[in-house]
C-alpha positions in Angstrom: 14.0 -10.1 7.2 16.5 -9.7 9.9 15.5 -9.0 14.1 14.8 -5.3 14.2 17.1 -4.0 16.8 16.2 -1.7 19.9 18.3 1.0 19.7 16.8 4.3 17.7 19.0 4.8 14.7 17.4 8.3 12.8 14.9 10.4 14.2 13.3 13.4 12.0 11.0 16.4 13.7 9.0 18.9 11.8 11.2 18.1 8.5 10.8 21.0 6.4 12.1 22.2 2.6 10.6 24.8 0.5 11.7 26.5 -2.8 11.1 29.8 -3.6 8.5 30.3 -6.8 8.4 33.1 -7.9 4.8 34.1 -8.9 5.6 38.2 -10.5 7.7 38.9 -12.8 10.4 42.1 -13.0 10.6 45.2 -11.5 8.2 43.8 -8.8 9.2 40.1 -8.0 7.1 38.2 -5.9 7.8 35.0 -4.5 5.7 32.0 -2.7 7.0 28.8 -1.2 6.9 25.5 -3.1 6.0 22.7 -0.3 7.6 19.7 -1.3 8.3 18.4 2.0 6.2 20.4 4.5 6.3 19.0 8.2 7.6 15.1 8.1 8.1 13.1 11.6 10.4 9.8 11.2 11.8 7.3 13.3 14.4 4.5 12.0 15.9 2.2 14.4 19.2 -0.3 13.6 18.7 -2.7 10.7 15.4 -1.9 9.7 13.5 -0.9 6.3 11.3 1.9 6.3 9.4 2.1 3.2 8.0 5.2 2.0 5.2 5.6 -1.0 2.9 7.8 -3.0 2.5 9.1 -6.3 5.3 11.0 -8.2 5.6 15.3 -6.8 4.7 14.0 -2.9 8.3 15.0 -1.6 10.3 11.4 -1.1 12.7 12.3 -3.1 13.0 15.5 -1.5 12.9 14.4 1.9 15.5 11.7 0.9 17.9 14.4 -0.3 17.1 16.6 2.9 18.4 13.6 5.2 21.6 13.6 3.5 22.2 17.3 3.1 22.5 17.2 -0.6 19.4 19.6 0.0 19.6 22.1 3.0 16.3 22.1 5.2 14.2 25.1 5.5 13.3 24.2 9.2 12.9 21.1 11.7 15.5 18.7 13.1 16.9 15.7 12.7 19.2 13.3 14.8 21.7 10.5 13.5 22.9 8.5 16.5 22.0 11.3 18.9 24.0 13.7 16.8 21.8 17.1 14.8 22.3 16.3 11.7 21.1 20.0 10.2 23.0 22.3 13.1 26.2 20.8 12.4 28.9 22.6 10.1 29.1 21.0 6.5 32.7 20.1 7.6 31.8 18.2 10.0 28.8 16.2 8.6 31.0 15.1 5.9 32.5 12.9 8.7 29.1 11.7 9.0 28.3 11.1 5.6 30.2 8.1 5.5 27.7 6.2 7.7 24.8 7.6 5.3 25.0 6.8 1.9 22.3 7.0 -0.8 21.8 4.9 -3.7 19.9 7.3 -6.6 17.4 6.0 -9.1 18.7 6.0 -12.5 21.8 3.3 -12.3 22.7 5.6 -15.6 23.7 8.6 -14.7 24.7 7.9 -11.3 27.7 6.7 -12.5 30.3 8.5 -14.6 30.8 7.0 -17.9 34.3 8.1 -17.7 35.7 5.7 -15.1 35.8 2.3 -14.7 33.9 0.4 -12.2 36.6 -0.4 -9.9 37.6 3.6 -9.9 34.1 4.6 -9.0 34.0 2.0 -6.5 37.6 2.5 -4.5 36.4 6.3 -4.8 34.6 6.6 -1.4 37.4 4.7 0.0 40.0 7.4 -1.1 38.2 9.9 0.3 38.4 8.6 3.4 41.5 7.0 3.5 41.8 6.0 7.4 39.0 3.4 7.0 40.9 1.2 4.4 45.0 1.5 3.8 45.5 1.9 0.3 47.2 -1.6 0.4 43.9 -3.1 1.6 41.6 -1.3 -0.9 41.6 -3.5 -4.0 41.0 -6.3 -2.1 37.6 -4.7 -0.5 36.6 -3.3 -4.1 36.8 -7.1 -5.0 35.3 -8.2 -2.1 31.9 -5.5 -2.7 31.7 -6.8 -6.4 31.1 -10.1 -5.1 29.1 -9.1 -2.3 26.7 -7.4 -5.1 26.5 -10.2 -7.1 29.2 -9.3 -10.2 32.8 -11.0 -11.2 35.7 -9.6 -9.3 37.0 -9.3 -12.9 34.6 -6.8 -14.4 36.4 -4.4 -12.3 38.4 -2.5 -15.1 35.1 -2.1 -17.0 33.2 0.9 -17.5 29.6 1.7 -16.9 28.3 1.1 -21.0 29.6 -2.1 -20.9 27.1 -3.3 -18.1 23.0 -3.3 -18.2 20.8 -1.0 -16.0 20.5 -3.9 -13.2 24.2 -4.6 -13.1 24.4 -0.8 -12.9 22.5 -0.7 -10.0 24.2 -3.4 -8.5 27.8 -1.1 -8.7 25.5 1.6 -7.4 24.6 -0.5 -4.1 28.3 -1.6 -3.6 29.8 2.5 -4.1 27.0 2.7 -1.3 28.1 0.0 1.0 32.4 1.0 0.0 32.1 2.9 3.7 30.5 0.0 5.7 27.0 2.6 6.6 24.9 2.3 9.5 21.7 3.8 7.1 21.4 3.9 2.8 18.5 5.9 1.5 17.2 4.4 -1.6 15.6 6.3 -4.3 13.6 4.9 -6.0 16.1 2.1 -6.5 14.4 -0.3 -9.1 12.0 2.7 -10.7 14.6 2.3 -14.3 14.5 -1.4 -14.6 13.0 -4.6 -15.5 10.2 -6.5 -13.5 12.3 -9.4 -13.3 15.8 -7.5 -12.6 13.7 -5.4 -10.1 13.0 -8.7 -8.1 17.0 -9.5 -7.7 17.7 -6.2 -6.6 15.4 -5.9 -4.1 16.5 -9.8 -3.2 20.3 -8.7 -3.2 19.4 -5.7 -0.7 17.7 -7.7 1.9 20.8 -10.4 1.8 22.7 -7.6 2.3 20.8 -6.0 5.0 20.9 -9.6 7.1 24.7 -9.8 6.3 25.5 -6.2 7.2 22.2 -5.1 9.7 22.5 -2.2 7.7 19.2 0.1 7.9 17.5 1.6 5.1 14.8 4.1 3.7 13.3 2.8 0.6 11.5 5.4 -1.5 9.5 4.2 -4.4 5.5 4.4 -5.8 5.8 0.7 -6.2 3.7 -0.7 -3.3 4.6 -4.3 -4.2 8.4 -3.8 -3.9 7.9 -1.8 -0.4 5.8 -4.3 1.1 8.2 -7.0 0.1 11.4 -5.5 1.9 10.1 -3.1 4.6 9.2 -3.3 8.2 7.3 -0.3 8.1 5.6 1.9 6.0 5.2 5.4 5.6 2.3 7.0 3.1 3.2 10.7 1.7 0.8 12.8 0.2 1.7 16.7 -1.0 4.2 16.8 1.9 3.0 15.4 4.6 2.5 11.6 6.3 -0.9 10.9 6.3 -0.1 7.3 7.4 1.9 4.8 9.1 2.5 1.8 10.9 4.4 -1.9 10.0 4.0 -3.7 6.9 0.8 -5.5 8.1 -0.9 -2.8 9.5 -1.2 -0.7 6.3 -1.2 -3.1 3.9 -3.9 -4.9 5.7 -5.8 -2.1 7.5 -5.5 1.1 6.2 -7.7 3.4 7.6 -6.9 6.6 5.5 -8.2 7.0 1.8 -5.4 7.9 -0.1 -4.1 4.4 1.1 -6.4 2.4 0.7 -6.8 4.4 -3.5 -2.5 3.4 -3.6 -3.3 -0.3 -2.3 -6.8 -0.5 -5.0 -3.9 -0.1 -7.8 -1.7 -3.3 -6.9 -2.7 -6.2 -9.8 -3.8 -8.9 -7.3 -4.7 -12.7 -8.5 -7.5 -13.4 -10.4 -8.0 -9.5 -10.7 -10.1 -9.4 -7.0 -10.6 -6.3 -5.4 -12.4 -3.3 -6.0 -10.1 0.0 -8.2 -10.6 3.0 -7.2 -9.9 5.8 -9.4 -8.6 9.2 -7.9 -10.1 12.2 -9.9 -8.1 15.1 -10.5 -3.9 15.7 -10.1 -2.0 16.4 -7.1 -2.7 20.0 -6.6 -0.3 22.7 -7.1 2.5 22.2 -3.6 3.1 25.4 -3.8 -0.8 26.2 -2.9 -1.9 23.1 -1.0 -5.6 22.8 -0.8 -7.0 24.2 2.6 -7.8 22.0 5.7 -7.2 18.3 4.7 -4.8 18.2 1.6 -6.4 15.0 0.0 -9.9 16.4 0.6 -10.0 17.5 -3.4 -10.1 14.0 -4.6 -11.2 12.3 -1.7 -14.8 11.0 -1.9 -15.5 11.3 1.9 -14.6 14.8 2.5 -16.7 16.8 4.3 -17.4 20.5 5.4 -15.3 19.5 8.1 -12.2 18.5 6.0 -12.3 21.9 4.4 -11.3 23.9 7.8 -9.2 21.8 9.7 -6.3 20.0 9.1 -6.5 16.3 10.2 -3.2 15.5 12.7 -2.1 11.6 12.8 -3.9 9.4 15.4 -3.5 6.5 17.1 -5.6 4.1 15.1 -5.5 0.2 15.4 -2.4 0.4 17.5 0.2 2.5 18.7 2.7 2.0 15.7 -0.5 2.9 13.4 -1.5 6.2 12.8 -3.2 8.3 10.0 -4.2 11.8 9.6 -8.5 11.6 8.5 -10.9 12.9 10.3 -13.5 10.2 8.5 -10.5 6.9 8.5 -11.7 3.8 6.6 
């Protein structure tokens, strides 16, 4: 992986978004909020991989479409360079948006089937026409095919003719078209093959020690996050209930939910002891009182019930986790 640099990149305070449910029907509609991401801190600094995990209806998907303004925020603040990303006019994030891409889950229908690859491509770069002359453009749609991994001459193909990982792969170089400081992915290998995952995840750290690009990579897959990130970030209803680097909560986690995620990776020989979380994710748009994980945790206590656990320092600085009874 490459040397993480110093300089803070993205920092997120108190992210919130909620969506109105509504819970009575006509003449008298009644509406509560949905929770899906419900009070998120994050730091990201210059060419470095957070990973962030936990089981499908958490909010990383939300929270990935909140950093990029495809979803507004229903409170907190985020800064991009120094810049507030969420008080700033539409108009003038879209000058931003070039240095924050996002690369979505399903390579197919991210793309549209009606243009070619080299269209979809060369599409960002029309947009913003000042940072490529149109003279120059074909020869940097050429150059992102091959810097993705596909033949230059593919590029007046469209989207049926290529499989889901090659699909991907035009994905990642639509994303990269801009030359970003930061690409959120979602879920970015969820659709495909175990194998084609592997060269995916392969081609986007060559890329990041190419580039120093910095990304956010969103997925349930543990293995995959550990692979390629620096640090981790565990979500659970809404909320963090731990982080820390690669090592520390892969290799000491100290909050349940965790260490139930990490029980579910296949290791060799089959070692290592499962354990099974009873009950679904409860309902976001009620969260459980107190501790949100206390439902279907098996060392919650009176305790858990009344107050809501806030993330401590555990085995270091960089390592916290919100449990008032940490593994």
């Amino acid at each position: 992986m490459s040397t993480l640099a110093a300089d803070l990149l993205l920092r997120v305070e108190g992210l919130v978004k909620h969506y109105p449910v509504e819970t009575r029907g006509f003449p008298f509609r009644r509406y509560r909020p949905l929770r899906a991401v419900d009070g998120v801190d994050l730091v990201l600094r210059a060419g470095e991989t957070l990973g962030i995990v936990g089981e499908s209806g958490c909010g990383k998907s939300t929270l990935a479409r909140t950093l990029t303004r495809l979803e507004e925020p229903t409170a907190g603040r985020a800064w991009f360079r120094g810049d507030d990303l969420f008080s700033m006019p539409r108009r003038s994030f879209r000058r931003m948006r070039r240095d924050i891409q996002i690369v979505f889950q399903n390579p197919y229908a991210a793309l549209d089937p009606r243009m070619t690859i080299g269209a979809l491509i060369g599409e960002p770069l029309a947009i913003f026409p000042d940072l490529v002359p149109g003279a120059g453009r074909h020869a940097r749609i050429v150059e992102l095919l091959r810097q993705v991994g596909l033949d230059p001459d593919a590029i007046e193909r469209y989207p049926h003719e290529f499989s889901g990982g090659q699909r991907q792969r035009i994905g990642i170089a639509r994303a990269l078209a801009l030359r970003p400081s930061l690409i959120i992915c979602d879920e970015p290998v969820s659709a495909l093959d175990v194998s084609v995952q592997a060269q995916v995840v392969n081609l986007l750290e060559d890329i990041q020690r190419n580039t120093g690009v910095a990304y956010i990579v969103i997925a349930h897959d543990l293995s995959v996050v550990r692979h390629i990130s620096h640090r981790v970030a565990v979500m659970y209803l809404g909320l963090i209930v731990e982080e820390g680097t690669e090592a520390e909560v892969y290799e000491r986690p100290t909050h349940p939910y965790t260490k139930a995620l990490l029980s579910a990776v296949p290791r060799p020989g089959g070692t290592g002891r499962r354990i099974v979380l009873e009950g679904d994710l409860p309902d976001p748009s009620s969260p459980p009182s107190g501790c949100r994980f206390r439902t279907r945790c098996w060392k919650a206590s009176e305790r858990c019930a009344r107050v809501e656990p806030k993330l401590t320092e555990r085995s270091s600085p960089t390592h916290r986790s919100a449990c008032h009874h940490p593994e």
